[in-house]
C-alpha positions, 0 to 999 in steps of 0.5 A, a space after each residue: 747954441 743951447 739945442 743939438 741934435 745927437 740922431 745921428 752922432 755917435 755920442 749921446 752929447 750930440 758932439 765930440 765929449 771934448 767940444 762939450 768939456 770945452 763949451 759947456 760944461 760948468 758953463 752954459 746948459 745945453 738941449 740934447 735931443 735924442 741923446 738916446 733915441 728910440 730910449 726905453 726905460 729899463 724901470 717901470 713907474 711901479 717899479 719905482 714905487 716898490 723900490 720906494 717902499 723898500 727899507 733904507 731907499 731915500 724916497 721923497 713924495 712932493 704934492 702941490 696944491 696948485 689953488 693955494 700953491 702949497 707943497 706937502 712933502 712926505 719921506 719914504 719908504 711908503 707903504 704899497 696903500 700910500 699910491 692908489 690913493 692919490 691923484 692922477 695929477 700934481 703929485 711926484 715921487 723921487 727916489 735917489 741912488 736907483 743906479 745902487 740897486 737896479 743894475 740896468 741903472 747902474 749900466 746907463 753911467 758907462 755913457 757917461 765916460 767922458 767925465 770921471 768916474 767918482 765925479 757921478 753921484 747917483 741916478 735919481 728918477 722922479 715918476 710924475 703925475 700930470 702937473 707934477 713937479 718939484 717946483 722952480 728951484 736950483 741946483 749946486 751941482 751938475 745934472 743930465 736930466 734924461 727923458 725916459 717916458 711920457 713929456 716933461 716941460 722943462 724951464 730955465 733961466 739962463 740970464 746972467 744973473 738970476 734972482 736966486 732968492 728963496 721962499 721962506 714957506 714951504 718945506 723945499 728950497 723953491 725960488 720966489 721969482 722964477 723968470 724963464 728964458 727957454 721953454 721945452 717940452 722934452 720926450 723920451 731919449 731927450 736929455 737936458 744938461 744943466 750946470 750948477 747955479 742955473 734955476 729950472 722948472 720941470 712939469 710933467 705933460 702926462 705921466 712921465 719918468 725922468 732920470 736925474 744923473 748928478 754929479 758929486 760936488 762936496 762945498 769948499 766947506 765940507 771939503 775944509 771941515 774934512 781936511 781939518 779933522 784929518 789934520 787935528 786927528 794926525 797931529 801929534 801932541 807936540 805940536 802946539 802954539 810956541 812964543 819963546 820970542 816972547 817978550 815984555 808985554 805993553 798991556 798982560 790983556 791984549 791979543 798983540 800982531 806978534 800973538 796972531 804971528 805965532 798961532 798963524 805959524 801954529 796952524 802951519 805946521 798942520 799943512 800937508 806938504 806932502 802931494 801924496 798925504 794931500 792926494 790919499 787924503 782927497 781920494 779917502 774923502 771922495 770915495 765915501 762922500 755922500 754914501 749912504 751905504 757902506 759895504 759891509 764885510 760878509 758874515 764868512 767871507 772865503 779865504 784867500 785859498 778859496 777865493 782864488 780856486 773859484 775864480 779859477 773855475 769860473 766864478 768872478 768878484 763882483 763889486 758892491 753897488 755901493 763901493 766907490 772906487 778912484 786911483 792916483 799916481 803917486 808923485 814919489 820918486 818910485 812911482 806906483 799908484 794908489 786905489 782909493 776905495 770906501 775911503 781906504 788907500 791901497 798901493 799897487 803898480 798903476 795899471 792894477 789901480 786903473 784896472 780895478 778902478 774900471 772894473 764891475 767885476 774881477 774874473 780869473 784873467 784879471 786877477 792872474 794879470 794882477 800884480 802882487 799888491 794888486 792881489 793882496 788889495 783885491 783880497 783885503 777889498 772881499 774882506 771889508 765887502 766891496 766884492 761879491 764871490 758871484 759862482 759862474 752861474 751868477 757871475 
């Protein structure tokens, strides 16, 4: 089965989230229609476009000359005379990371939590002219592709092994053979989920808006090369390639077994044996992967006096669109856990990392329910900007 239907299901899966983990996920793709029936867009496409021409806003416009088949693709952020003079057709406008900035955004990934948290990437949404498209290609990563206004017609190929070779002539990473074995036309509240490697293409029947919810996939590459500067940057000077073993060498310019033995046990003593240095080294990683955005700390943030007051009266610590929160239990004989944050680790018991992880938003009651390091983190975490002091009004 490739196609349900979710009308009537609680669910935007069409299934119980557990069926779905087990079925599909990083497995087959799936149709879901009316994952959200009756689905209006909280965004309008020249919302989009405006968002679009705003400084430090990823944006990309794809044009496709269907005639000689040749893709032009320009990055943001445009300027507002950039859109009325294109065509009404063949043409797309991306823009990444719309859950940051728009807040109506931001709530459609509570419908996503049957997946963790730091697993979400961003909401992308791509407004696209009739015929536009951003051509046959694949992705490494998982995606929901959410219709949210207009008919887009999607293609895929879910043979078991897909010719993935690509073009060397244009700007994007298009597939040269593309071969669909499913064919779809998708309308608003419909939704696609796609698992890495599958090739699909996406053109739009009229003028459309689609939501792209993909998930954070660092490369075992990136995930190395992270885990290496971690270590190289923790090691102390003593730690060096020894050989008081050395004996009498057969020939002085040969690298020998013994030689590569003793580099080998070199590089060992590097590893982190430690569960919990290995853990707060991934939660570190993971919070500030991919952000193009840091939070910054405010120019006069408030005391810790101050800020406690305010949320006595009412005010709340609204988190930064940017900041990315996880927590970990940690293996360690006294347990307690450890909220990761922008790539900081901040002890605290376990049910203050789990809180806080969850929460937009700290208000009096939470905080007052915090224990002491739970209270210290929250403070530490309105100095370096992951929180807001929203006064009541704004809260």
């Amino acid at each position: 089965m490739i196609e349900v239907d979710a009308t009537y299901g609680p669910h935007p899966l069409g299934m119980p989230p557990a069926d779905f983990l087990r079925d599909y996920w990083q497995k087959k793709p799936l149709l879901i229609r009316n994952a959200f029936p009756g689905f209006v867009s909280p965004v309008e496409p020249e919302d989009l476009a405006g968002l679009a021409c705003e400084d430090g806003v990823l944006a990309r416009l794809i044009e496709h000359d269907k005639p000689s088949d040749a893709w032009r693709v320009r990055h943001g952020p445009f300027a507002e005379d950039d859109f009325p003079g294109l065509p009404d057709h063949d043409w797309t406008l991306l823009v990444q990371d719309v859950d940051k900035w728009d807040a109506d955004i931001r709530a459609l990934l509570a419908r996503f939590d049957f997946l963790p948290r730091w697993r979400i990437d961003d909401v992308m949404i791509s407004f696209a002219a009739t015929g536009g498209s951003v051509g046959a290609h694949v992705d490494q990563y998982d995606v929901f592709l959410l219709q949210a206004q207009g008919q887009r017609r999607w293609q895929i190929d879910a043979s078991p092994n897909p010719p993935l070779g690509f073009r060397d002539d244009v700007e994007l990473k298009l597939l040269r053979e593309f071969h669909p074995t499913h064919d779809w036309v998708l309308n608003p509240g419909d939704m696609l989920y796609l698992p890495p490697g599958v090739p699909h293409h996406g053109v739009a029947e009229n003028a459309c808006l689609t939501f792209s919810v993909g998930m954070r996939a660092p490369a075992a590459a990136e995930l190395l090369g992270d885990y290496a500067d971690t270590l190289a940057a923790d090691a102390p000077d003593e730690l060096r390639y020894a050989d008081p073993d050395l004996t009498l060498p057969n020939d002085a310019g040969e690298i020998d077994d013994a030689t590569m033995q003793r580099v080998e046990a070199a590089l060992h003593q590097l590893r982190m044996d430690d569960p919990d240095r290995f853990g707060d080294w991934f939660g570190g990683f993971i919070t500030t992967y991919r952000s193009a955005v840091l939070p910054a700390p405010d120019d006069n943030p408030p005391s810790r006096e101050a800020m406690e007051r305010a949320l006595a009266e009412g005010a709340a610590l609204l988190r930064h669109p940017w900041s990315r929160m996880a927590w970990r239990r940690l293996s360690r004989a006294d347990g307690g856990g450890h909220l990761y944050a922008g790539g900081t680790a901040h002890p605290m018991a376990i049910e203050d990392a789990r809180r806080l992880a969850a929460a937009d938003a700290v208000d009096g009651a939470l905080y007052a329910a915090l224990e002491p390091a739970g209270r210290d983190a929250v403070n530490a975490l309105l100095a370096a900007g992951h929180y807001h002091l929203a006064r009541e009004d704004e809260a």
